[in-house]
LONUMAR-381834 format. One record per atom (N, C-alpha, C): x, y, z negated; residue in one letter. Coordinates in pm, whole numbers, plus 50000, padded with zeros to 5 digits. Layout:
residues N
XYZA...
This chain:
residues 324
500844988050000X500005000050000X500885012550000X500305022650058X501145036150050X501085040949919X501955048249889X501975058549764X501065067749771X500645072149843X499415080849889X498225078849828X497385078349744X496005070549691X495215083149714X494395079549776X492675091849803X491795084149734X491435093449695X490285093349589X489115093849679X488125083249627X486925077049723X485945087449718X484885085849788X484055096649742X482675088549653X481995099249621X481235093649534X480245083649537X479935074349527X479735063249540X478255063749537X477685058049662X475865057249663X475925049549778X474465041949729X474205033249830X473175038849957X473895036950074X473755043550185X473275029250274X472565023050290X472345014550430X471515022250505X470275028550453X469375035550578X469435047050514X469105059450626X469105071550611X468325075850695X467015080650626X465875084350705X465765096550753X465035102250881X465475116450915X463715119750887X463165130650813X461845137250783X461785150650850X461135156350950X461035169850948X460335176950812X461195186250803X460625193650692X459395202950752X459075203850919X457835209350911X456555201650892X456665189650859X455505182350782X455475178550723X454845183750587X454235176950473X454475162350447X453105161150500X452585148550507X453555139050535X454325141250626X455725129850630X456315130850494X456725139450436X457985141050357X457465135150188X456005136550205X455085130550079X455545112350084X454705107650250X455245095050275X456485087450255X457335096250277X459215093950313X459375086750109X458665096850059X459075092549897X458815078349838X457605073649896X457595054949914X458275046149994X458875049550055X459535046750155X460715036050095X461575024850107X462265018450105X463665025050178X463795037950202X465215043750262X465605049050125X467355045950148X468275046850038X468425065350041X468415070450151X468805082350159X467655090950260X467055100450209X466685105450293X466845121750306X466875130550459X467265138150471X465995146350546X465865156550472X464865167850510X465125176650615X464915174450730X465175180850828X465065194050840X466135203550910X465585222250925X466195225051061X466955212051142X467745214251265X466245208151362X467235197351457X466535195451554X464975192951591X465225189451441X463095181951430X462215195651418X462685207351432X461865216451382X461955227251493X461175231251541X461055242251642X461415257751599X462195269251621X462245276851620X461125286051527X460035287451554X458965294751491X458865289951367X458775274651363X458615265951218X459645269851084X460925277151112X461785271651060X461595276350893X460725293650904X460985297050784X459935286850709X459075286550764X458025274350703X458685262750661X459375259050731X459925241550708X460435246050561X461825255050595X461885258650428X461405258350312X460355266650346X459365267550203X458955255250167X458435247750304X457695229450262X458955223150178X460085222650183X461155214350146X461635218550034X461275236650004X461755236249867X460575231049757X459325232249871X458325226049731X458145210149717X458395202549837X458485189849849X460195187549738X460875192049765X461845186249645X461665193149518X460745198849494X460505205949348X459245194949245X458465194649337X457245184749330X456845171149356X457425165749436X457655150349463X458725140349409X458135132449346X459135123749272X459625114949395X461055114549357X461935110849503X462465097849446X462535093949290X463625080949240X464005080149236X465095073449295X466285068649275X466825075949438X466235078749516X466945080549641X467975089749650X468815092349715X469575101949782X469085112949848X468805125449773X467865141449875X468755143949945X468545147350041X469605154350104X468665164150222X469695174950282X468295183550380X469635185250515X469745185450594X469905190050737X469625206150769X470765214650760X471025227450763X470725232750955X470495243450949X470765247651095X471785247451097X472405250951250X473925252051278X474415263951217X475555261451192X476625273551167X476515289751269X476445279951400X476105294551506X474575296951519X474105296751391X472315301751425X471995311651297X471255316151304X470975328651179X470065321751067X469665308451129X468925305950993X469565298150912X471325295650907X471925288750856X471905290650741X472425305650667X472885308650555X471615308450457X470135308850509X469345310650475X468865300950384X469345288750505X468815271150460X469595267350324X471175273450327X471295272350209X471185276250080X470845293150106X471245298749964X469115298449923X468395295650018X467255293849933X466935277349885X467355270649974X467045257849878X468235253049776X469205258149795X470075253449691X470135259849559X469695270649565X469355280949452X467675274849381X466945269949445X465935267149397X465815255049385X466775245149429X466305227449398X467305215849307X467055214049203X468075211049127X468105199749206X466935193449241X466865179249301X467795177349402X468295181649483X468915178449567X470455178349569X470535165349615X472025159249608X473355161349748X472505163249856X473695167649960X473315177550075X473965180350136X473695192650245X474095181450325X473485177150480X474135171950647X474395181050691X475385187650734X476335196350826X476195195950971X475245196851086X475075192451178X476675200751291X477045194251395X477755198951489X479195203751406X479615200151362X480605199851287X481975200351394X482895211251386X483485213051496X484985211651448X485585215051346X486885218351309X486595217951150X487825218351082X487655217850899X487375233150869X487185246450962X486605259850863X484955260550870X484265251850995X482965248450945X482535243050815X483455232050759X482945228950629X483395236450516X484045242050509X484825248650447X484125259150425X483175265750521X482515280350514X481195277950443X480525261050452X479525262550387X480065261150216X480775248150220X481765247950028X481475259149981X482425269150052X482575287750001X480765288949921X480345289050058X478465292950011X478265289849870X478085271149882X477505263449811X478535263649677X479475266649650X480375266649526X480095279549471X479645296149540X479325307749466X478035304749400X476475296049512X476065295949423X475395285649297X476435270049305X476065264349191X477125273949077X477995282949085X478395289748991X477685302048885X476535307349011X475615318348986X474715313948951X473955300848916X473045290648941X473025281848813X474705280148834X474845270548651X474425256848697X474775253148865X474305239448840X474435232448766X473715222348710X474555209748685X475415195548746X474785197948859X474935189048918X475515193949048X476905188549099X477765196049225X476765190849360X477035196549494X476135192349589X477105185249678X476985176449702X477855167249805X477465169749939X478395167550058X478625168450196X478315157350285X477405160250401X477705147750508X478225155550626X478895155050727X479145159350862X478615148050961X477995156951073X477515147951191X478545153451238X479305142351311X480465143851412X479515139951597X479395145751618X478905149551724X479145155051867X480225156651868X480545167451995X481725162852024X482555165752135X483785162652177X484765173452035X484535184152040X485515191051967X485365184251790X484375182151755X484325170451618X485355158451647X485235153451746X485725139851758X487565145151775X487215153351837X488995153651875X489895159951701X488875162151588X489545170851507X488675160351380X488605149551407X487865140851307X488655139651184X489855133451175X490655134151052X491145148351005X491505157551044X491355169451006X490095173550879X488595166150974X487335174050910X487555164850813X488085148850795X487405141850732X488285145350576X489605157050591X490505161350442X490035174550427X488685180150470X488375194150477X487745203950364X487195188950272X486415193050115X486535182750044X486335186049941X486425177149786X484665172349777X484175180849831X482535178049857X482365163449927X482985166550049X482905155950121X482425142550089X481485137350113X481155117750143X480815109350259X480575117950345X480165108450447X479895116650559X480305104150645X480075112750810X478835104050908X478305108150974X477455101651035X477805104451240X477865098351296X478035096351406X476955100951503X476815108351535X475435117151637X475525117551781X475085105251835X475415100951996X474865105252056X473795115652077X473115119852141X473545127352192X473855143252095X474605152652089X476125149652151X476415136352109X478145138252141X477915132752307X476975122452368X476325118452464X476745132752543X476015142252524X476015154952642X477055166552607X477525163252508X479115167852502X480445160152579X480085149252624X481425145052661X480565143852799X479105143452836X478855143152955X478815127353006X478755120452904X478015108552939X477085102953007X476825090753069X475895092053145X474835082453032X473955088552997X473175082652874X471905090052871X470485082552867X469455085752862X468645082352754X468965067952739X468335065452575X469275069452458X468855073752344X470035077352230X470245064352177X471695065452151X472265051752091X472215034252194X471315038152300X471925029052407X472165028552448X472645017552563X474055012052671X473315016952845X474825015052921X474435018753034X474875004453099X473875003753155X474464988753283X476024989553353X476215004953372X477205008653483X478465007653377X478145004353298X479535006153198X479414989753138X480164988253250X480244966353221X481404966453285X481904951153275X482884946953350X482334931553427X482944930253525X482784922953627X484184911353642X483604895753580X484334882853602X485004886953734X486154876953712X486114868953844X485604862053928X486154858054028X484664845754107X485404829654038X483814823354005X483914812854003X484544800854058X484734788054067X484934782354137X484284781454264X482734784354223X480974783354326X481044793854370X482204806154332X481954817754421X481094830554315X480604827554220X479594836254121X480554841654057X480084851554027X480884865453910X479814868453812X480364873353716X479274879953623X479594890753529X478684897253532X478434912353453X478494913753293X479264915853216X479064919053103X479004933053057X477824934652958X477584954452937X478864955852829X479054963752848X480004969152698X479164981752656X479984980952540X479404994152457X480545004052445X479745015552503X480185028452529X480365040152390X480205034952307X480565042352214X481505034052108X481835024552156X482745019352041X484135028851997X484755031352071X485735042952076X485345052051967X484335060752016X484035072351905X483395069351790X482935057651756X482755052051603X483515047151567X484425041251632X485805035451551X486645043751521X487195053551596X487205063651566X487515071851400X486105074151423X485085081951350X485415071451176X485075060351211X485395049951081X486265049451075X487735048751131X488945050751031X488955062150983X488895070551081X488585082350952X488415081550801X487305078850785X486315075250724X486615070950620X487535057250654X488345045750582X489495054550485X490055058050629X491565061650554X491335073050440X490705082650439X489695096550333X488705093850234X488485080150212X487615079250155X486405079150134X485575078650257X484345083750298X483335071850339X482105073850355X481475066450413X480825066850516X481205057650628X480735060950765X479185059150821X478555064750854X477145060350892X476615059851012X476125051951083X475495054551248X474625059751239X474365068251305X473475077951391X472585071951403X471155079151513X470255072551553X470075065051688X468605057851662X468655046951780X467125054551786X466705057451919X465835064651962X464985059852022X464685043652088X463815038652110X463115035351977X462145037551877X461895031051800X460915019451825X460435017751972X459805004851976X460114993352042X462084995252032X462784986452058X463594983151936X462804972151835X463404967551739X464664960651750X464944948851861X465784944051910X466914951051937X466974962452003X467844969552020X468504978751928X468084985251804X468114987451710X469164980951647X468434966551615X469594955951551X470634954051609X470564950751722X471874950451810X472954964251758X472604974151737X473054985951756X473454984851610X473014981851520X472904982751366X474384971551340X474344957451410X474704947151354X476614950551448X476414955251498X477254961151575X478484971651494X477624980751425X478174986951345X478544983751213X477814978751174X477724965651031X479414958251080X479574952751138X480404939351172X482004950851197X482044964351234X482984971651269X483094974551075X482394980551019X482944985050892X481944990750833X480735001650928X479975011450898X478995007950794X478715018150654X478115014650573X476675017150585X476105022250678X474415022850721X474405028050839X472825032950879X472865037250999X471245046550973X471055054551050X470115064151037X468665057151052X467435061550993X466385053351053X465305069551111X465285068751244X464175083651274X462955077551231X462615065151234X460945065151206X460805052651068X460055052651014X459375043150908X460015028850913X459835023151053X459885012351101X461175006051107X462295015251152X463775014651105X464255011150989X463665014450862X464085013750768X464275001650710X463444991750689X463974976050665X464894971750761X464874975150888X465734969950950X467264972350901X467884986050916X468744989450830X469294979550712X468304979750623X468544974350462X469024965350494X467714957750589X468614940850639X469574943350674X470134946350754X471704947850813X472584952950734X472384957750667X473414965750594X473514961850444X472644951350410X472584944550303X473674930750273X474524931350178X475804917550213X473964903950222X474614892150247X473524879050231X473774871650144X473164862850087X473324855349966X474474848749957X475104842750097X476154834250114X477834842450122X477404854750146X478584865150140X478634868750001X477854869049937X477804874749780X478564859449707X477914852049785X478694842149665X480084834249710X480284842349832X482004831949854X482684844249759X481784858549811X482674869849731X483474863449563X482354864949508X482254860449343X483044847249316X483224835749459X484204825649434X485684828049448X485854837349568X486994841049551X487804847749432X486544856849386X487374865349268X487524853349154X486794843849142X486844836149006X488214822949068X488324824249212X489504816549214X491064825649183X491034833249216X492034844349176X492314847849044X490934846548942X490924846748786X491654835148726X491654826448851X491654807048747X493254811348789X493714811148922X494904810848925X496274824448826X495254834848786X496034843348683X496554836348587X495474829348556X495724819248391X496644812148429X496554802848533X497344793048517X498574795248551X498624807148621X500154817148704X500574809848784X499774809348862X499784809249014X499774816749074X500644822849186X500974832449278X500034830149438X500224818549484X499364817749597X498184811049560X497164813249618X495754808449585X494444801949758X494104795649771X493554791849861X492234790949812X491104788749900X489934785549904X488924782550046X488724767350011X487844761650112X488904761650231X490144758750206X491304754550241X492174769850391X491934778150352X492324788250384X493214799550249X494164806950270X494974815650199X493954823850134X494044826450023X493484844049956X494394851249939X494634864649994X495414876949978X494814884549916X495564897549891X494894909349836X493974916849879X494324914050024X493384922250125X491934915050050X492154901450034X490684894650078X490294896849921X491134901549846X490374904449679X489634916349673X489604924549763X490094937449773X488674941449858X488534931649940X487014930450046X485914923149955X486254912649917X485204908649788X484724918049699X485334924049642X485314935449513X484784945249581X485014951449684X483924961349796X482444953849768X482684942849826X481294937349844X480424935949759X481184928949609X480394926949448X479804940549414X480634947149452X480164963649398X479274965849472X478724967349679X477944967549667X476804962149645X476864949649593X475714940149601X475174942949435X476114948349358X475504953849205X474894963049245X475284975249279X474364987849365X472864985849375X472664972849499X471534969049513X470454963549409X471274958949326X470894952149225X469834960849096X470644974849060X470804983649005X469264993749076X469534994349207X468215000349259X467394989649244X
């Protein structure tokens, strides 16, 4: 290990992360039964121009008045280059003890985050929070992506980044019509067979900028999250997209509608059989302390540190779950 140790960020369980416009009510009442670990009150894209001072007001009374639980509040700021930015923060953060993080949308370089910190640190000081407000960044855009580890040492706020393909989709000029899905034209093509046949395999076009995006992530301490999947009445595809990210490192993934949300959990939930090689490994590693033993095997394969190290990730989050 390096001498270097970063300090993790604060620890919550993240598999789904629901997106609510804050210009409706009635959603954001619903969102509070809801089975999402995190949910985020929209004031960016979900909300039209005219709506916005309204959305406000709904969100400071929806987090003043609605019992939320155990979840993660969090609200979705306008952009930095819009006038209703400074607004989004200094009235709901001044008025909502409830709420636990700001999403940073379009996140371009480390003085974007940095300019809201400034905000949000004068006023839990003027304010007397008790409670500090934590950070997400949507990395989104070509200029996010090219300055990702930069953003990802940019605050002490900082926890998590979320991956926004849509946005980064027509920033890099992709050729992409559904959010978060694949293009046919972006495959590769076998050789010929013996019979003369070739065949097409799709790849995925964003693996790059989530991998990316997750070492980041990794190396800072953070937790990485996928974006959205925009067909919502392509469950299948969803999972694909979910299990995809799951299997790379990513600790959840966004849900835009209701229906997303178990899906998520499932995926992003360890399974009974991962929880318990976890818990065997660590108790084979315990037996061999005692007996001082240096190398240790199980189910006739090596245990390293690495693999103590991935278990103990995992026990922790599977207590998490436990705990909610």
């Amino acid at each position: 290990m390096s001498f270097t140790l970063i300090q993790q960020a604060t620890p919550r369980l993240h598999r789904s992360e629901l997106a609510v416009p804050g210009s409706n009510p009635t959603f954001m009442e619903k969102s509070a039964a809801s089975k999402a670990d995190v949910i985020f009150l929209d004031l960016e894209d979900a909300v039209a121009p005219d709506d916005k001072e309204k959305a406000r007001t709904n969100i400071i009374q929806a987090l003043n008045e609605i019992d939320w639980g155990t979840k993660t509040m969090m609200i979705r700021i306008n952009g930095l280059d819009t006038h209703y930015m400074y607004r989004d923060v200094v009235d709901i953060v001044e008025a909502c003890p409830r709420l636990d993080m700001i999403l940073i949308p379009k996140v371009g370089v480390p003085a974007d985050v940095y300019a809201i910190d400034v905000l949000v640190t004068q006023i839990e000081q003027a304010k007397k929070r008790q409670k500090a407000i934590g950070f997400e960044v949507l990395i989104e855009t070509a200029l996010g992506m090219a300055n990702v580890e930069a953003i990802a040492q940019s605050s002490k706020r900082l926890e998590a980044m979320s991956f926004g393909v849509a946005d980064y989709a027509a920033s890099t000029r992709a050729r992409s019509t559904v959010i978060g899905g694949v293009n046919q034209d972006y495959s590769v093509l076998t050789d010929k067979d013996e019979a003369g046949n070739r065949q097409t395999h799709w790849q995925d076009p964003w693996l790059f900028a989530q991998a990316r995006m997750l070492v980041a992530c990794r190396a800072y301490g953070l937790r990485p999250i996928d974006g959205p999947f925009g067909d919502f009445s392509d469950p299948d595809g969803y999972l694909s997209a979910a299990r995809r990210c799951a299997a790379l490192g990513f600790e959840g993934k966004w849900a835009i509608h209701p229906s997303q949300i178990d899906l998520a959990n499932d995926v992003f939930t360890p399974s009974e059989a991962e929880v318990g090689k976890a818990r065997r490994i660590l108790e084979a590693m315990e037996e061999a302390a005692k007996a001082g033993r240096g190398a240790v095997s199980l189910d006739g394969r090596l245990i390293d540190i690495a693999s103590i190290r991935m278990a103990e990730a995992l026990i922790e989050k599977a207590n998490a779950m436990s705990a909610k």
